[in-house]
N, C-alpha and C positions, 0 to 999 in steps of 0.2 A: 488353725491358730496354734502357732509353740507355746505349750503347758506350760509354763513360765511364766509368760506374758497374760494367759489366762488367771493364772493364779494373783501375780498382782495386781492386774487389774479389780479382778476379786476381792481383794483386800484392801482397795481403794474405795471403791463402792463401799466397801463395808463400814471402811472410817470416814468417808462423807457423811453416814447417816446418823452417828455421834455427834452428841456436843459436850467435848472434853470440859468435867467440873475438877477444881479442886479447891478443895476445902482451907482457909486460912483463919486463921481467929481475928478479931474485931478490938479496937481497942478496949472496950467498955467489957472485951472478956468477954463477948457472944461469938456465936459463928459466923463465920463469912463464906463465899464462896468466888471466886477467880472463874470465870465462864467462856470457855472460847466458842465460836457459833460461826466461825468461817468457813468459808467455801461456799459452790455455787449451786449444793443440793441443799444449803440450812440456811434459816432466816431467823428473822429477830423474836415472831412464833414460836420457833424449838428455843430460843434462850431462855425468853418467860416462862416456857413449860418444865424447864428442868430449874430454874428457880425455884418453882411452885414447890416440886419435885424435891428440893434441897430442904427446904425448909417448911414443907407442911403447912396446915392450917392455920398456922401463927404468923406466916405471910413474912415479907420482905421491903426490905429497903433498898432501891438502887444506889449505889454510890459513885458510880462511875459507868458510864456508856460512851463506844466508840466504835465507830466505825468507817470502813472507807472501801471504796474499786480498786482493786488494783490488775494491774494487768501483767501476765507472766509468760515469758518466752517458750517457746515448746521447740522442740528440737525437730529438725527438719528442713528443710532447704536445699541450698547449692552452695558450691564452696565462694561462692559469690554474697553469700548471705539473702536472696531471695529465694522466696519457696516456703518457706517456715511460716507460723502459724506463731498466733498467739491464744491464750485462756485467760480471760475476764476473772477472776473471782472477789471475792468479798469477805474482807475483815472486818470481824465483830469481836468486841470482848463489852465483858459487863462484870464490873464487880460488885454483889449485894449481901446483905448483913441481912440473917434473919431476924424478925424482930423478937427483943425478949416479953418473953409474959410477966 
């Protein structure tokens, strides 16, 4: 396999197994957090766990769930357009407020 192809692959694998959090504040002046959990090695499991995760023992609020299949072209084929391959994956986002004490 060309080291290249190995490496980013590598590095694919690696950010499948994330679920990108970032942090936004809440109107009422708490913390929130913006959760992405897509792809088609994460599920709605690792979303809740890095909730958990975000905001500790003092728990959360969901404020927004969404998700959906989507299907993505993969390169490959003939100059005819058959031959190529498609990838299934799966959009999730979730935005939650932790709750204040």
């Amino acid at each position: 396999m060309n080291p290249s192809v190995a490496v980013a692959a590598s590095c694919v694998m690696a950010l499948a197994a994330c679920t990108a959090v970032q942090q936004r504040y809440a109107p009422d002046e708490g913390r929130s957090y913006a959760l992405n959990c897509s792809g088609t090695d994460r599920d709605w499991d690792m979303c809740y766990a890095a909730a958990g995760e975000a905001c500790g023992a003092g728990g959360y609020n969901v404020l927004d769930r969404s998700g959906e299949d989507v299907a993505l072209a993969a390169a490959g084929g003939n100059s005819s357009g058959h031959g190529g391959s498609a990838v299934k994956t799966n959009e999730r986002t979730m935005l939650i407020a932790c709750k204040v004490k």
